[in-house]
N, CA, C and O atoms as CSV, one atom per row, in Angstrom:
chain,resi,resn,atom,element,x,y,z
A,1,UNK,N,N,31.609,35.671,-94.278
A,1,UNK,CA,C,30.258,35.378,-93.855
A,1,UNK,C,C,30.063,35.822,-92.407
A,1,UNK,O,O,30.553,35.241,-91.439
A,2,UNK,N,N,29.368,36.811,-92.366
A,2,UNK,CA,C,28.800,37.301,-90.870
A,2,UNK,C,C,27.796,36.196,-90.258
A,2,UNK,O,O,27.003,35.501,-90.895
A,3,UNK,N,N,28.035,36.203,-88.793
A,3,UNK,CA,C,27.366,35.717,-87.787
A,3,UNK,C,C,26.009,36.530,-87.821
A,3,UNK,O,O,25.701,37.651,-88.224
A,4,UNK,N,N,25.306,35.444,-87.205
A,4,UNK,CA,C,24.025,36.457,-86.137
A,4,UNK,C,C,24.229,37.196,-85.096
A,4,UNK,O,O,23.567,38.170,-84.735
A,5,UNK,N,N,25.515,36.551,-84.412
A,5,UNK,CA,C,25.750,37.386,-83.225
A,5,UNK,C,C,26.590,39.089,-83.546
A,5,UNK,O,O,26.656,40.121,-82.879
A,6,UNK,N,N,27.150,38.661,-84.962
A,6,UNK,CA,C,27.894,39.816,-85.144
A,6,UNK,C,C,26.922,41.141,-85.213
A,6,UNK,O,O,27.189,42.324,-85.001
A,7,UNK,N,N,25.855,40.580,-85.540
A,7,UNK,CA,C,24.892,41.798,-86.181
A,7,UNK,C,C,23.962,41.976,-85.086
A,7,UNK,O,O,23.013,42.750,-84.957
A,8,UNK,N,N,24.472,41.038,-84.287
A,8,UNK,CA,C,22.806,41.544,-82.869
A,8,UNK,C,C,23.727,42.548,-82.123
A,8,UNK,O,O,24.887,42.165,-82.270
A,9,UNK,N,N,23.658,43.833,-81.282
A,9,UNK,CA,C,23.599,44.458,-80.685
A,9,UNK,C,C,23.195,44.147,-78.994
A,9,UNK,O,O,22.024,44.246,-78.627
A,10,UNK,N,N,23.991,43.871,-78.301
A,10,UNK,CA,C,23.590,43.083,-77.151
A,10,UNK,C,C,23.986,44.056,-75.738
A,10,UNK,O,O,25.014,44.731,-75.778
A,11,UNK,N,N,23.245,44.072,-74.698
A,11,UNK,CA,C,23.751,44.678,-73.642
A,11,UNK,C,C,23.080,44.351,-72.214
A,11,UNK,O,O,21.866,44.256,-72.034
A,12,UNK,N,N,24.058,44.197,-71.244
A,12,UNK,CA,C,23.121,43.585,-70.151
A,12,UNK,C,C,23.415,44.650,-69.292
A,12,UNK,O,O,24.548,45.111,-69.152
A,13,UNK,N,N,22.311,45.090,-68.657
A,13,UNK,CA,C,23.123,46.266,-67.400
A,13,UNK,C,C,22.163,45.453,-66.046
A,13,UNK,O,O,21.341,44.548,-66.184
A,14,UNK,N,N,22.559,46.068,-64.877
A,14,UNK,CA,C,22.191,45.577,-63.415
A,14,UNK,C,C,21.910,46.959,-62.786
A,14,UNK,O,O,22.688,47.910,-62.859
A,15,UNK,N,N,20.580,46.969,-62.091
A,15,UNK,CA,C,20.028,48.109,-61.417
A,15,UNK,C,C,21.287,48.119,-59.826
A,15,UNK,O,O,22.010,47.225,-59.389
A,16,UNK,N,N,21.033,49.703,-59.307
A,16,UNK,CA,C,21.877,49.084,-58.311
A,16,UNK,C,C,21.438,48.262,-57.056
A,16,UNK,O,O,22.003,47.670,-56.136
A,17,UNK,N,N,20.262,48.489,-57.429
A,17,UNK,CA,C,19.266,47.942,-55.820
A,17,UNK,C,C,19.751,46.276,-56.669
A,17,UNK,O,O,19.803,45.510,-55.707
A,18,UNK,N,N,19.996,45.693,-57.563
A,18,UNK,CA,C,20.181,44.342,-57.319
A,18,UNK,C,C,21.444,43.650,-57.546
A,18,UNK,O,O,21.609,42.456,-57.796
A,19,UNK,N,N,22.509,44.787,-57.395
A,19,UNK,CA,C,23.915,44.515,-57.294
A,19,UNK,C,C,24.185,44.908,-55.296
A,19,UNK,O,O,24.987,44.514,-54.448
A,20,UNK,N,N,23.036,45.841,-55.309
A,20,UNK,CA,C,23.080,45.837,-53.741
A,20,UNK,C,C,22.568,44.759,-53.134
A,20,UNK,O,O,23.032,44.536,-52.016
A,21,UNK,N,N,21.653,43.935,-53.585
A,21,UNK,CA,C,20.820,42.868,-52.427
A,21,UNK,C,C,22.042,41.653,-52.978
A,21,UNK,O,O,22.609,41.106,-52.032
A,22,UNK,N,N,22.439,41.245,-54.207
A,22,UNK,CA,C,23.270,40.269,-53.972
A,22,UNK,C,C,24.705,40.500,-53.213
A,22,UNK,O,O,25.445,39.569,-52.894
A,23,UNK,N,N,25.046,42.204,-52.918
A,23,UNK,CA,C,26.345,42.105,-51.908
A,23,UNK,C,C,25.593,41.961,-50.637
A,23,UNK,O,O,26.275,41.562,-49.693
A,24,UNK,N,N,24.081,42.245,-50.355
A,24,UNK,CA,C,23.649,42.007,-48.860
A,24,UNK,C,C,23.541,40.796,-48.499
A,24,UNK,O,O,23.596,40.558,-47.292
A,25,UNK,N,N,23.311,39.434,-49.686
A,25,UNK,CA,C,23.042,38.350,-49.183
A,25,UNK,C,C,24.410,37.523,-48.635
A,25,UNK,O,O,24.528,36.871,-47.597
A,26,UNK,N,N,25.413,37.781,-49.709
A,26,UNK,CA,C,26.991,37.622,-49.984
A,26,UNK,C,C,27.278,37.951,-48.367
A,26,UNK,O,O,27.417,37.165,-47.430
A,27,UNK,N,N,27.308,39.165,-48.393
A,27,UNK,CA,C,28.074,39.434,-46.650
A,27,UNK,C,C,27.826,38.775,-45.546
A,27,UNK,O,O,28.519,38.293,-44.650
A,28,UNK,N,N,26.309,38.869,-45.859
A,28,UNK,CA,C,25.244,38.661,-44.343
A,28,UNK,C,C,26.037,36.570,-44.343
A,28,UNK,O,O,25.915,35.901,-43.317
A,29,UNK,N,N,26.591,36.090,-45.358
A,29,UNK,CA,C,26.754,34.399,-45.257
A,29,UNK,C,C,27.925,34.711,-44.654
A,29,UNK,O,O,28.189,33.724,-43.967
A,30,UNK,N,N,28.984,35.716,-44.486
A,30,UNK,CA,C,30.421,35.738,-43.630
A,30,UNK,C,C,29.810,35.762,-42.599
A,30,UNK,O,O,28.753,36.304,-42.277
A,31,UNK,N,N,31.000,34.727,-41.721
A,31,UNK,CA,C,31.063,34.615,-40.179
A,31,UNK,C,C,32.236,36.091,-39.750
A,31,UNK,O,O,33.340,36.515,-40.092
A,32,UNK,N,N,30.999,36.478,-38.698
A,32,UNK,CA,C,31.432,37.466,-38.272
A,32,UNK,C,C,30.796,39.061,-38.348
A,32,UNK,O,O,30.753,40.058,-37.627
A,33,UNK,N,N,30.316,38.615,-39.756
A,33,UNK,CA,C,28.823,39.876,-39.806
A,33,UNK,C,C,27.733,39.571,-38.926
A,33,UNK,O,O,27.278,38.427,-38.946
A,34,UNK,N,N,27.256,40.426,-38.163
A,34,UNK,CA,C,26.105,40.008,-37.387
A,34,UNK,C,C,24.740,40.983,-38.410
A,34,UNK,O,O,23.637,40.484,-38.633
A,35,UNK,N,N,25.083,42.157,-38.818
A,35,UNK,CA,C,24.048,42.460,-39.472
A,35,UNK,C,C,24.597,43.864,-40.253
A,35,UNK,O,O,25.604,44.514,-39.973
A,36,UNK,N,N,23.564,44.126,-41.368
A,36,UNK,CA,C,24.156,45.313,-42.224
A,36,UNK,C,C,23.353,46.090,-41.938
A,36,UNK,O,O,22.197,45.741,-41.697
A,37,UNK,N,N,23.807,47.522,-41.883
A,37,UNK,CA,C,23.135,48.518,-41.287
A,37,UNK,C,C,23.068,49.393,-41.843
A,37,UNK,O,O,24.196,49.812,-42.104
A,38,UNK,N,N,22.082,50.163,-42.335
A,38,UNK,CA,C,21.769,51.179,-42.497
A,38,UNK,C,C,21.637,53.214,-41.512
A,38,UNK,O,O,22.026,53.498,-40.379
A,39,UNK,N,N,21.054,54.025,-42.415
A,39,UNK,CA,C,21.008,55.126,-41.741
A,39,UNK,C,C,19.662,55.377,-40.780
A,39,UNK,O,O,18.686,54.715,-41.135
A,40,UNK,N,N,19.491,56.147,-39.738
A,40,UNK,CA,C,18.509,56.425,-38.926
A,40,UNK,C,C,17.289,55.912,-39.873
A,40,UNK,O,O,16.660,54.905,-39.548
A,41,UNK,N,N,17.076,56.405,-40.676
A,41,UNK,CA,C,15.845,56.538,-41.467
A,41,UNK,C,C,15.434,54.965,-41.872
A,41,UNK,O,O,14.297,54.494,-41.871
A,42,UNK,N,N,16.422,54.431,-42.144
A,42,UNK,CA,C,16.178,52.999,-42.707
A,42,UNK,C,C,16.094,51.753,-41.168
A,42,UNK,O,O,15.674,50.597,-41.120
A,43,UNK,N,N,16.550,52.434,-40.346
A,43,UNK,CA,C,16.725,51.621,-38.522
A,43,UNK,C,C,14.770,51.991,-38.624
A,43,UNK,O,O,13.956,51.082,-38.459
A,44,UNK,N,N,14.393,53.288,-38.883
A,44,UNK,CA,C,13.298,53.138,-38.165
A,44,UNK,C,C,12.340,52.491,-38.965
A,44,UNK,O,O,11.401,51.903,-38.429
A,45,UNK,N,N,12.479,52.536,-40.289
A,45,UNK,CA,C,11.479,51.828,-41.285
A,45,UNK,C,C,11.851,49.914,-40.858
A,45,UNK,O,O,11.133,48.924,-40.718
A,46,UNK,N,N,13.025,50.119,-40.796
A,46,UNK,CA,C,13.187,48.075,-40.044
A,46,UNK,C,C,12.311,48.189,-39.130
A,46,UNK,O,O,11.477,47.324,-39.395
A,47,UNK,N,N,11.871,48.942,-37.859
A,47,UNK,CA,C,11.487,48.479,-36.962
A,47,UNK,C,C,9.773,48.447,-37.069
A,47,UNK,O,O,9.048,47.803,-36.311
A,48,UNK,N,N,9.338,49.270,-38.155
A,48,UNK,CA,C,7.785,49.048,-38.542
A,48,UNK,C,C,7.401,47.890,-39.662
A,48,UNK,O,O,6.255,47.689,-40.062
A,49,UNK,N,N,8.264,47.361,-39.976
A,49,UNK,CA,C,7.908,46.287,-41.170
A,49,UNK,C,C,9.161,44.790,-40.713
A,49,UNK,O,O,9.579,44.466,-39.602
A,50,UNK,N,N,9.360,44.368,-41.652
A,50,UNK,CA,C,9.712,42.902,-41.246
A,50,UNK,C,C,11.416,43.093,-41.019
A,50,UNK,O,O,12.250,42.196,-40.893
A,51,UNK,N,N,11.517,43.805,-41.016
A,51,UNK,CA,C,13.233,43.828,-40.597
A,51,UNK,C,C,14.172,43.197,-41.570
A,51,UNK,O,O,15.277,42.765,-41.243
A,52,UNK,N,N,13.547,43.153,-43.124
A,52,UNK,CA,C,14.250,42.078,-44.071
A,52,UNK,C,C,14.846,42.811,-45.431
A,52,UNK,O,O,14.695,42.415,-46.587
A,53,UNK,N,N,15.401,43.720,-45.086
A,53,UNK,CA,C,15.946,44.682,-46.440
A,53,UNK,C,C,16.929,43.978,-46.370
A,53,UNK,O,O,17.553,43.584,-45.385
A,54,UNK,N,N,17.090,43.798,-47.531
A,54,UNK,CA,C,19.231,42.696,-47.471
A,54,UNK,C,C,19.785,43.854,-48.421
A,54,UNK,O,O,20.802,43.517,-49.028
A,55,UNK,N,N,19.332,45.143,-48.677
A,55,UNK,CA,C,19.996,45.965,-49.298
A,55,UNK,C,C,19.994,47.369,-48.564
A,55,UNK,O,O,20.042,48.422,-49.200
A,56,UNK,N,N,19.929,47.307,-47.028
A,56,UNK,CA,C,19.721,48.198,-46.045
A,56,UNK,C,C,21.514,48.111,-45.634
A,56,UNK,O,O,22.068,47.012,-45.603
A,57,UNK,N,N,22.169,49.217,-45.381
A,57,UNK,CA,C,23.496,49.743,-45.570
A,57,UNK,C,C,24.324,49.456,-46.666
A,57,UNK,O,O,25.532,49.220,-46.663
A,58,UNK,N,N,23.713,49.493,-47.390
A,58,UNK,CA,C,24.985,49.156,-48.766
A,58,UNK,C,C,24.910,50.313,-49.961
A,58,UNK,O,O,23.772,50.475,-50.402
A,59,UNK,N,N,25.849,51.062,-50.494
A,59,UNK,CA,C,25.548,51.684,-51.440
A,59,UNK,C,C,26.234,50.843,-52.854
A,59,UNK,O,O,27.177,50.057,-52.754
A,60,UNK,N,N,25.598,51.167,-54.064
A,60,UNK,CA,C,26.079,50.322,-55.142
A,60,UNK,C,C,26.076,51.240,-56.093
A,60,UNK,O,O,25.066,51.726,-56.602
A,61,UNK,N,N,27.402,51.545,-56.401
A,61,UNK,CA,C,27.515,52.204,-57.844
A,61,UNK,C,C,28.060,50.951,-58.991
A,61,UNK,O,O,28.954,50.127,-58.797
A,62,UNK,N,N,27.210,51.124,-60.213
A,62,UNK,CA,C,26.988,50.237,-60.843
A,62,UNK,C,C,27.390,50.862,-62.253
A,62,UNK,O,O,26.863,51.903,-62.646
A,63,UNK,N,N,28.457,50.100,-63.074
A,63,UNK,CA,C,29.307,50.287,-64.446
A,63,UNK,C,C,28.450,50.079,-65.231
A,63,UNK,O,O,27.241,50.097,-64.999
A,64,UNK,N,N,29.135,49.792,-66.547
A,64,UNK,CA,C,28.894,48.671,-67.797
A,64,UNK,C,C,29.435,47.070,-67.657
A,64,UNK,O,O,29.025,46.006,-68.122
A,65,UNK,N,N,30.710,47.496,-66.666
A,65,UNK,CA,C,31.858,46.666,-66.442
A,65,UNK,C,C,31.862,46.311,-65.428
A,65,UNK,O,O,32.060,45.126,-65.160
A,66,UNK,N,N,31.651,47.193,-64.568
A,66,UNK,CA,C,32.381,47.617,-63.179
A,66,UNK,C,C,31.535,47.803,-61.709
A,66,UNK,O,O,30.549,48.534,-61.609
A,67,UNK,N,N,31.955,47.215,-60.885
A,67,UNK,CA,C,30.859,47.958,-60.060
A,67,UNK,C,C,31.457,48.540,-58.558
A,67,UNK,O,O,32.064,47.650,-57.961
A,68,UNK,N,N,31.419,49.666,-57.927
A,68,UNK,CA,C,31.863,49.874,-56.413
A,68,UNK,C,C,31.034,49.795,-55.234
A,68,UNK,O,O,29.849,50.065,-55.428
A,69,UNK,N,N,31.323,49.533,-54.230
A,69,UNK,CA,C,30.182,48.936,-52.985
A,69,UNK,C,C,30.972,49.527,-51.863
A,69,UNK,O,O,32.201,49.525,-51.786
A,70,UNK,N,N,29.852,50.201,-50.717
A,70,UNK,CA,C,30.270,50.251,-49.644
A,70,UNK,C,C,29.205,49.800,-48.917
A,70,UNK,O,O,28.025,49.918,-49.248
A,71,UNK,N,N,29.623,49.282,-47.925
A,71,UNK,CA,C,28.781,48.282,-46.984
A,71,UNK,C,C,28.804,49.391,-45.351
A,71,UNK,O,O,29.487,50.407,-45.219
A,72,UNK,N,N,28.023,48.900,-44.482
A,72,UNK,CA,C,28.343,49.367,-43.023
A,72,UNK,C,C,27.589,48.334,-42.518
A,72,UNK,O,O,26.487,47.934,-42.894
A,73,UNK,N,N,28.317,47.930,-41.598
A,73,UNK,CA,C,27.903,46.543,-40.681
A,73,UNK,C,C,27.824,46.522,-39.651
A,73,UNK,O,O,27.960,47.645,-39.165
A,74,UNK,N,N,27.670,45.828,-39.019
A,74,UNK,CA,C,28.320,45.556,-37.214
A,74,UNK,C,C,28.894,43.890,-37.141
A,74,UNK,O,O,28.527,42.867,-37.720
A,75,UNK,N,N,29.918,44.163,-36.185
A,75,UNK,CA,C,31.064,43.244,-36.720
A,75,UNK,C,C,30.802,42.036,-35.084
A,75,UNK,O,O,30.840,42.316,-33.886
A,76,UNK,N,N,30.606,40.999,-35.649
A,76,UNK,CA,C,30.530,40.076,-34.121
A,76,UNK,C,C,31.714,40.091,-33.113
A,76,UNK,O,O,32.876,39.783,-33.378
A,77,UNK,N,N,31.245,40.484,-31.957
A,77,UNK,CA,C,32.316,40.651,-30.859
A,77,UNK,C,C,33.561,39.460,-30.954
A,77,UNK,O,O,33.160,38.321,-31.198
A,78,UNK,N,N,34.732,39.610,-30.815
A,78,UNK,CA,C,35.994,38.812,-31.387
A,78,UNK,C,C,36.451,37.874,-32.020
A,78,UNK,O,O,37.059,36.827,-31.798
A,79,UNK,N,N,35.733,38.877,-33.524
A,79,UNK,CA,C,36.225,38.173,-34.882
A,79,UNK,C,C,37.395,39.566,-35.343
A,79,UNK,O,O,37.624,40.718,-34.974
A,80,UNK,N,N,37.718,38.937,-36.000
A,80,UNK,CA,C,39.057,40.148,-36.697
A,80,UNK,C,C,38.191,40.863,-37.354
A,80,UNK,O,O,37.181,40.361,-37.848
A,81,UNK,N,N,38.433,41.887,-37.420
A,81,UNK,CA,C,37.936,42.373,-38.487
A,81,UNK,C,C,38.450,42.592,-40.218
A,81,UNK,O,O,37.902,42.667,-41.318
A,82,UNK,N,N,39.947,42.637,-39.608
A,82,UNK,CA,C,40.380,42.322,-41.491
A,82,UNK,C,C,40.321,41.168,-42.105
A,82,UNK,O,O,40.412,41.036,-43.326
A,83,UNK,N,N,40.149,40.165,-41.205
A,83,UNK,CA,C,39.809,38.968,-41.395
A,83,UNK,C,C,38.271,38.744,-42.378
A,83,UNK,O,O,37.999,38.224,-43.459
A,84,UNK,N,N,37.689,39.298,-41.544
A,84,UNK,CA,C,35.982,39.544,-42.164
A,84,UNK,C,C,36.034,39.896,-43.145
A,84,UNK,O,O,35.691,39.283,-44.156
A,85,UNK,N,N,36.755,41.644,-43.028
A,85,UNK,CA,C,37.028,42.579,-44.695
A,85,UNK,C,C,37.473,42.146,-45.560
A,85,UNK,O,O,37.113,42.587,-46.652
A,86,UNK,N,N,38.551,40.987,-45.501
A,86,UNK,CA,C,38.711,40.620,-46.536
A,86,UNK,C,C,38.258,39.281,-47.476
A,86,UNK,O,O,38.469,38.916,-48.633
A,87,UNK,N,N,37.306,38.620,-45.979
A,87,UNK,CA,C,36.600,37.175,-46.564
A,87,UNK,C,C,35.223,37.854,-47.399
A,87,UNK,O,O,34.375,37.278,-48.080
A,88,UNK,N,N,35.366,39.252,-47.066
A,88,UNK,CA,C,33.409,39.715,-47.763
A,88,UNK,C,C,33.935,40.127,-48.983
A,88,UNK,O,O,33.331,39.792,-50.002
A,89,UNK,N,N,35.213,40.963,-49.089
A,89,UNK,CA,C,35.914,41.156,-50.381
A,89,UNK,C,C,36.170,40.038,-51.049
A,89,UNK,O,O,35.822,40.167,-52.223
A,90,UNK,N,N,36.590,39.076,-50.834
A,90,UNK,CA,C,36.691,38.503,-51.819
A,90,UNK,C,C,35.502,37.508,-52.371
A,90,UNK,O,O,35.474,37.155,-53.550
A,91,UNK,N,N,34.453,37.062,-51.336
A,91,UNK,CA,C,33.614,36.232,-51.506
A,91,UNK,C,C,32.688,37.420,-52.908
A,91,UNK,O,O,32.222,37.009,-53.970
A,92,UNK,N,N,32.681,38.873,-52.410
A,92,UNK,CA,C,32.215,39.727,-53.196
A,92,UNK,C,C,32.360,39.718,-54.736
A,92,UNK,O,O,31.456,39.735,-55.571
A,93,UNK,N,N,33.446,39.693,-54.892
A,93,UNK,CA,C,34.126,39.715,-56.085
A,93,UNK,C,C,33.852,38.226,-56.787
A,93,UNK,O,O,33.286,38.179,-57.879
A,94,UNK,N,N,34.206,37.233,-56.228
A,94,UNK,CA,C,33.780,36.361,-56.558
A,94,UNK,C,C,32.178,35.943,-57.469
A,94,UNK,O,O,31.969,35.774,-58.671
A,95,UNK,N,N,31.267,35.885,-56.280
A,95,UNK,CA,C,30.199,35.932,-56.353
A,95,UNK,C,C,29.458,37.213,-57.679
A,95,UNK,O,O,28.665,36.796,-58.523
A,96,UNK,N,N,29.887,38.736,-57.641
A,96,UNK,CA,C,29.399,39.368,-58.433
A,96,UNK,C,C,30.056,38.757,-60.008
A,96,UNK,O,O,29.507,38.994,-61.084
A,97,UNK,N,N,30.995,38.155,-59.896
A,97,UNK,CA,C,31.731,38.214,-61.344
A,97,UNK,C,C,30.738,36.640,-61.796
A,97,UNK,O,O,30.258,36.774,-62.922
A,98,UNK,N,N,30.403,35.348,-61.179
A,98,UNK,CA,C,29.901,34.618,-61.382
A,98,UNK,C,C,28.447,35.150,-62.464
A,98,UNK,O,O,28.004,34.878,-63.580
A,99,UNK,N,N,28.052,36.203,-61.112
A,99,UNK,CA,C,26.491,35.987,-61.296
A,99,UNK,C,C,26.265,37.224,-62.008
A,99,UNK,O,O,25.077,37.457,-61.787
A,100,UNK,N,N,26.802,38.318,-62.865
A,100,UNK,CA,C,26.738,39.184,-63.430
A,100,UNK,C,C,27.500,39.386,-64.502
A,100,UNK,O,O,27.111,39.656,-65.639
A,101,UNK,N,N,29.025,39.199,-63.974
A,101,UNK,CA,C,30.117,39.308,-64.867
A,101,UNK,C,C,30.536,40.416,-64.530
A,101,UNK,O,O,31.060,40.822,-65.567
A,102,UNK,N,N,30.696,41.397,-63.567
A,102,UNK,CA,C,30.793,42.561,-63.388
A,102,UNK,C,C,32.036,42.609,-62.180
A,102,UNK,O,O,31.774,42.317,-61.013
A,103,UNK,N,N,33.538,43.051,-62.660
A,103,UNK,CA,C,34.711,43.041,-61.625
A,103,UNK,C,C,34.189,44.216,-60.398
A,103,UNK,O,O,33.521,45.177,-60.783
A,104,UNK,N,N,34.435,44.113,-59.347
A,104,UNK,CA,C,34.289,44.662,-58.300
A,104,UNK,C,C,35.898,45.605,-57.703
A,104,UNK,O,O,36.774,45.243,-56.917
A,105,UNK,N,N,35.753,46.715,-58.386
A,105,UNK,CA,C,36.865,47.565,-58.091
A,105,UNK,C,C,37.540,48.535,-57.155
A,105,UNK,O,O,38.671,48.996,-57.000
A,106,UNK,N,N,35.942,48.678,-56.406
A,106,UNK,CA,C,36.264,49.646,-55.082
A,106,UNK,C,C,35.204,48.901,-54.045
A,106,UNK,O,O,34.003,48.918,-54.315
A,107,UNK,N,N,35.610,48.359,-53.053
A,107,UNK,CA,C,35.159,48.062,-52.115
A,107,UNK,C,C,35.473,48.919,-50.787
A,107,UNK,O,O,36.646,49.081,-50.450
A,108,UNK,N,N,34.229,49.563,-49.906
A,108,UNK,CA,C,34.763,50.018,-48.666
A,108,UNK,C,C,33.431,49.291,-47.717
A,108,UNK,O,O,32.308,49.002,-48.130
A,109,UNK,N,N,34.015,49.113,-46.273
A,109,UNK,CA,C,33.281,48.198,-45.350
A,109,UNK,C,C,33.569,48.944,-43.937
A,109,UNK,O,O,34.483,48.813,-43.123
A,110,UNK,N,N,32.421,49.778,-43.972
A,110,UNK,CA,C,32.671,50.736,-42.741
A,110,UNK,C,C,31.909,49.886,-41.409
A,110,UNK,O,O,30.861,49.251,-41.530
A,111,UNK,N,N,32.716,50.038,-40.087
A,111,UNK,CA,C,32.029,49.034,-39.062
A,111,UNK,C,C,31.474,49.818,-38.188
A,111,UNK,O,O,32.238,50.426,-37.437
A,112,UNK,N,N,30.398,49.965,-38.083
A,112,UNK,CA,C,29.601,50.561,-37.243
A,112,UNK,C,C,29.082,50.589,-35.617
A,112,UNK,O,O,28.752,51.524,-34.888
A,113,UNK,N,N,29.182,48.876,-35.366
A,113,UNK,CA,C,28.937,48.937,-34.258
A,113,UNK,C,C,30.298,47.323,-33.931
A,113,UNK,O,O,31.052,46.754,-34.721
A,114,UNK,N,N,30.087,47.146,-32.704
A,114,UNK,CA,C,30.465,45.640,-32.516
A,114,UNK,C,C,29.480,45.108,-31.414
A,114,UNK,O,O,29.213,45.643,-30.339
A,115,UNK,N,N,29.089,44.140,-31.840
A,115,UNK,CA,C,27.794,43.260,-30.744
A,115,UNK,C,C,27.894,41.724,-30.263
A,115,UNK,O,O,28.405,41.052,-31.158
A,116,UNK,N,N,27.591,41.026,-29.221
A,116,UNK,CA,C,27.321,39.934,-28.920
A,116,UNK,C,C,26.457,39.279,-29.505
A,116,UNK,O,O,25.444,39.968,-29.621
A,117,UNK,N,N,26.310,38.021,-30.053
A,117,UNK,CA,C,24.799,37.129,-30.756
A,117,UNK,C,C,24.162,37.976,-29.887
A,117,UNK,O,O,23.425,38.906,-30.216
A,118,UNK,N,N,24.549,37.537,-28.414
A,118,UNK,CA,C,23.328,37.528,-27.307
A,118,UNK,C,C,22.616,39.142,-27.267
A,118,UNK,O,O,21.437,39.325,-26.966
A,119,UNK,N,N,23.630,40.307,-27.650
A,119,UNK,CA,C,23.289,41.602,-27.923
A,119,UNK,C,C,22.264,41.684,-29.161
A,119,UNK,O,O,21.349,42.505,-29.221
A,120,UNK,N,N,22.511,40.845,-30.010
A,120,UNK,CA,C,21.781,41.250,-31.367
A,120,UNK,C,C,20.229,40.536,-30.827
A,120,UNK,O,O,19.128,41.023,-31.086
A,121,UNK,N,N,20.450,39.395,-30.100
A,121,UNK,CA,C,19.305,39.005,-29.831
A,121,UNK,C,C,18.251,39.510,-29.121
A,121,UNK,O,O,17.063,39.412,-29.429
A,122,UNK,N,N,18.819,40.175,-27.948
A,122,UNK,CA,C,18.140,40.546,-26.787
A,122,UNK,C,C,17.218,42.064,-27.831
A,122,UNK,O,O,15.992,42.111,-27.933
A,123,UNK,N,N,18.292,43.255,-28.544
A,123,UNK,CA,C,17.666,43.950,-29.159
A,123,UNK,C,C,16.819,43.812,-30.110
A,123,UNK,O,O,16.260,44.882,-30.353
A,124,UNK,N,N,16.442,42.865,-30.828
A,124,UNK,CA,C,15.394,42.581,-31.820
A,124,UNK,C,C,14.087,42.003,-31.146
A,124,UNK,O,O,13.113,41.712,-31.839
């Protein structure tokens, strides 16, 4: 005796813009990220609108299964940084497998700048 489920045909996929905003929200909660950054083009579109892309420096290649992420950040003036890399890796992995189901297999976290609160503040 067959199921219903046997005979339904089922598939969930994730765009990457929303495997990207949940690794932007994920990171941006580590201590020690001060902010994720994007390329020229995306610095100048922040500075004409609300400054609130949470998927501004992140690229997301996105599986069936699987997904790879690279991030670029700026890292708060004397925090470790492998310390960071590896609390965003794993909170990453974590978090995507909860809320998608999707293992996180290539992670890269390029650091772009390093800043003071008081630096991030004074520039915004």
């Amino acid at each position: 005796m067959e199921t219903k489920n046997e005979e339904l045909e089922r598939n969930l996929t994730f765009d990457d813009q929303v495997i990207a905003k949940i690794a932007g929200i994920t990171a941006s909660q580590v201590p020690g990220i001060i902010s994720l950054d994007g390329n020229m083009l995306s610095e100048f579109t922040d500075k004409l609108t609300q400054g609130n892309d949470q998927t501004k420096g992140i690229e997301a290649q996105v599986g069936e299964k699987q997904v790879a992420l690279k991030l670029a950040v700026t890292l708060e003036y004397g925090k470790s940084a492998e310390t960071v890399f590896t609390e965003v890796s794993d909170k990453l992995t974590q978090v995507l497998g909860e809320m998608t189901g999707l293992k996180l297999v290539k992670f890269e976290m390029h650091i772009n700048d390093v800043k003071t609160r008081e630096e991030l503040k004074e520039n915004n």
